[in-house]
C-alpha positions in Angstrom: 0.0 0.0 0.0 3.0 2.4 -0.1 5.3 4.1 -2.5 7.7 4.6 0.4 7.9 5.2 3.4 10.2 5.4 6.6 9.3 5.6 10.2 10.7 5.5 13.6 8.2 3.6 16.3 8.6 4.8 20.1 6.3 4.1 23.3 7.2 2.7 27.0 7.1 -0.9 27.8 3.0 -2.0 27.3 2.2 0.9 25.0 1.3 -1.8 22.3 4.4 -0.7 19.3 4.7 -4.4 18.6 1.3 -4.7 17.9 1.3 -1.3 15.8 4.3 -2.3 14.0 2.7 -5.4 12.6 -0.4 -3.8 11.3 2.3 -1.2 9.5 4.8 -3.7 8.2 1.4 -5.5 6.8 -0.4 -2.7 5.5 2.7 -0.9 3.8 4.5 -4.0 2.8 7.5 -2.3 4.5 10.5 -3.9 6.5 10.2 -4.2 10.5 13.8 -3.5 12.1 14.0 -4.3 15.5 17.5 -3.8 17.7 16.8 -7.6 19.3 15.7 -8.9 15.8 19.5 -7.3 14.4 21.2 -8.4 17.2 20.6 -11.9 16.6 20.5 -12.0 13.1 24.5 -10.3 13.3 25.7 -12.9 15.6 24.6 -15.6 13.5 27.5 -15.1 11.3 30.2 -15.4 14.3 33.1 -14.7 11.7 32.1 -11.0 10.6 33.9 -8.1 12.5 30.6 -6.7 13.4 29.2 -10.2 14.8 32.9 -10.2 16.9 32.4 -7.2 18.0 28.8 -7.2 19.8 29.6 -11.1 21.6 32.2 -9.5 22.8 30.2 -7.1 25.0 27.0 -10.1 25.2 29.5 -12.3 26.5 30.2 -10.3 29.5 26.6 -9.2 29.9 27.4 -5.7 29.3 25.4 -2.9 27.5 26.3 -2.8 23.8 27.8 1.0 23.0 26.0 3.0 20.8 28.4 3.2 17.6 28.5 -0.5 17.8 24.6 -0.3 17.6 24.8 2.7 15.0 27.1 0.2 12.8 24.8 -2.5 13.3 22.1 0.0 12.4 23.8 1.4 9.1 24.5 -2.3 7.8 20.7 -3.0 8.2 19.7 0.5 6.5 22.0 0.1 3.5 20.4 -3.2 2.2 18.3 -2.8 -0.9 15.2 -5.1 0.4 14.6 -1.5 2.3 13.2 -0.3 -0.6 10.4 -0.3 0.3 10.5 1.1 3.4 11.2 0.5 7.0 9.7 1.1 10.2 12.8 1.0 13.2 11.3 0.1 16.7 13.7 -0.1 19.5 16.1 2.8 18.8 16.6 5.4 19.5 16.4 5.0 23.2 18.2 8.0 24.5 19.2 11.2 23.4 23.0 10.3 22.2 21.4 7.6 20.1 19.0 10.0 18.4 21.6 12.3 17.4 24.0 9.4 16.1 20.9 8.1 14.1 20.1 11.5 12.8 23.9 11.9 11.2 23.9 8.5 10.0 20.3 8.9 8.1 22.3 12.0 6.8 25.0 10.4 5.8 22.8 7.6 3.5 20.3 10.1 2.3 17.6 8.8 4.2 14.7 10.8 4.9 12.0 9.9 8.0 8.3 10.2 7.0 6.8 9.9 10.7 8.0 9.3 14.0 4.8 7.2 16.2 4.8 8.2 19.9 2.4 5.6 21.4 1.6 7.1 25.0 0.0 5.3 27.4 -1.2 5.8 31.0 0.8 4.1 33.4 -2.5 2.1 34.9 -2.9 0.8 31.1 0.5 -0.3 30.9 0.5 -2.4 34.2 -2.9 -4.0 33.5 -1.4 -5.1 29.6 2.2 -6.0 31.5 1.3 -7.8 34.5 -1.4 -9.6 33.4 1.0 -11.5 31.1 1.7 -15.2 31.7 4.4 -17.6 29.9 3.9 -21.3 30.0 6.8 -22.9 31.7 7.1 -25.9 29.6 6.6 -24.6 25.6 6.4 -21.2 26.2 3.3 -19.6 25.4 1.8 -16.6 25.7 -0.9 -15.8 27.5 -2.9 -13.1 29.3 -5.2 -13.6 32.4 -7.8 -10.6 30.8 -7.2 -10.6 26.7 -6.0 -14.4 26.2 -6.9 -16.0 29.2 -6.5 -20.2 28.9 -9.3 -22.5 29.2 -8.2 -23.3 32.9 -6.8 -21.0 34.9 -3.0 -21.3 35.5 -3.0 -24.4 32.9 -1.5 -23.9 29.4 -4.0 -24.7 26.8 -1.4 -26.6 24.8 0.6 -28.5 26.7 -1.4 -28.2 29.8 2.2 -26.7 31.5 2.0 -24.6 34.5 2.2 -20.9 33.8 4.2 -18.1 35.1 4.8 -14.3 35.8 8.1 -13.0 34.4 10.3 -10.9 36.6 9.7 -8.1 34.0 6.2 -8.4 34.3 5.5 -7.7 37.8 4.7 -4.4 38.8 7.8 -2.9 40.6 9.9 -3.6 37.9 7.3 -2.5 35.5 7.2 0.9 37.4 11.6 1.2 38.0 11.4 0.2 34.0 8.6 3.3 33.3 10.6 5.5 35.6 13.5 5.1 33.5 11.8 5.2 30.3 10.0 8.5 31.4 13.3 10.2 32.2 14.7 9.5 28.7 12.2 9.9 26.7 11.2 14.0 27.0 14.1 15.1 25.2 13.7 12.6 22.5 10.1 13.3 21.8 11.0 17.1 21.4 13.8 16.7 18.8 11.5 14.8 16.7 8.7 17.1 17.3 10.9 20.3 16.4 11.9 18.0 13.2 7.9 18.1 12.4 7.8 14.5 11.9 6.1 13.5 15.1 2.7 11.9 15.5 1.5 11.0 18.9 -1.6 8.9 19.9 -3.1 7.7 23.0 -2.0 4.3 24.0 -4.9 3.5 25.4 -6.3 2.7 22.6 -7.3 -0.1 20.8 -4.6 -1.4 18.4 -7.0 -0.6 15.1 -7.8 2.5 16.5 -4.6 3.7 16.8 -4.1 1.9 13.3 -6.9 4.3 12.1 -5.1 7.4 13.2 -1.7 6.8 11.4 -3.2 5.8 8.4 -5.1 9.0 8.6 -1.7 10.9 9.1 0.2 8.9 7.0 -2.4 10.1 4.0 -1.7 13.6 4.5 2.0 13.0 4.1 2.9 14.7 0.4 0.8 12.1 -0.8 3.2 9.4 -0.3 0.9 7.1 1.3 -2.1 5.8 -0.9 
């Protein structure tokens, strides 16, 4: 459904951008890059200097630096299957990644259409987080209000006992939010300055907030059919 068309997709932990970026990546027949999805494609091919590189910080469980992750980022933005168009979810994270990303779009010539802010309330985000539970055996997904399984506790599959990650329980949710929150501000008024940002409510449902960029996206220099 698109000619072209590049966008950057932000929101906290909960905010629902992997279910946004699907409908997009559908819809627009456009590539989904995702830091996580990079990072293990790269280290698939251990011999490259890249893949070297980033296990050498995994390895020791520390944070990857940013121009590793801008390299990793250029390589992915430089392939011709991106003709189409990309949507980036998962960077930039904090202001010194934002302004590496900016030069390096520079440098390739690469313009960005819209930037999606997805902001939810923080009551939203804990009832979608922490009412989230993994089966223990096969790992399914679950969720005791949207997805709930047949029996309570009981995977529907493999009849496994289910679980609460760590990450989904709500003080790490809200030390994770509090962190988000204090990174985010600055990032959301670059892109705003720039023009190019577009922020809905969260809160939403996930085809109402579909609804809303497609409505933006049409008013884009007509890129967007």
């Amino acid at each position: 459904m698109s000619r072209h068309l590049n966008m950057i997709i932000m929101g906290s932990p909960g905010a629902g951008k992997g279910t946004q970026a699907d409908l997009i990546v559908r819809y627009y027949n456009i590539a989904h890059i995702s830091t996580g999805d990079m990072f293990r494609e790269i280290l698939k091919d251990s011999n490259s200097d890249i893949a070297i590189e980033l296990k050498s910080y995994v390895e020791k469980g520390e944070l990857v630096p940013d121009d590793v992750v801008l390299k990793m980022v250029k390589i992915k933005l430089s392939e011709k299957s991106l003709s189409s168009g990309f949507i980036l979810d998962g960077f930039p994270r904090t202001m010194d990644q934002t302004k590496g990303l900016d030069m390096l779009l520079k440098e390739l010539d690469i313009n960005i259409d819209l930037v999606l802010y997805l902001d939810a309330s923080v009551d939203i985000i804990l009832e979608r987080l922490t009412g989230r539970r993994v089966c223990m055996h096969c790992g399914a997904n679950y969720h005791i209000k949207y997805s709930p399984t047949a029996e309570e506790g009981i995977c529907d599959r493999c009849d496994g006992e289910l679980y609460q990650r760590e990450d989904d329980k709500e003080e790490t949710i809200k030390r994770r939010l509090e962190i988000y929150g204090e990174q985010i501000e600055d990032i959301i008024d670059f892109y705003d300055k720039k023009g190019i940002l577009f922020k809905v409510s969260g809160d939403l449902s996930a085809q109402d907030v579909f609804s809303y960029v497609k409505e933006r996206l049409k008013s884009i220099d007509n890129k967007v059919i």
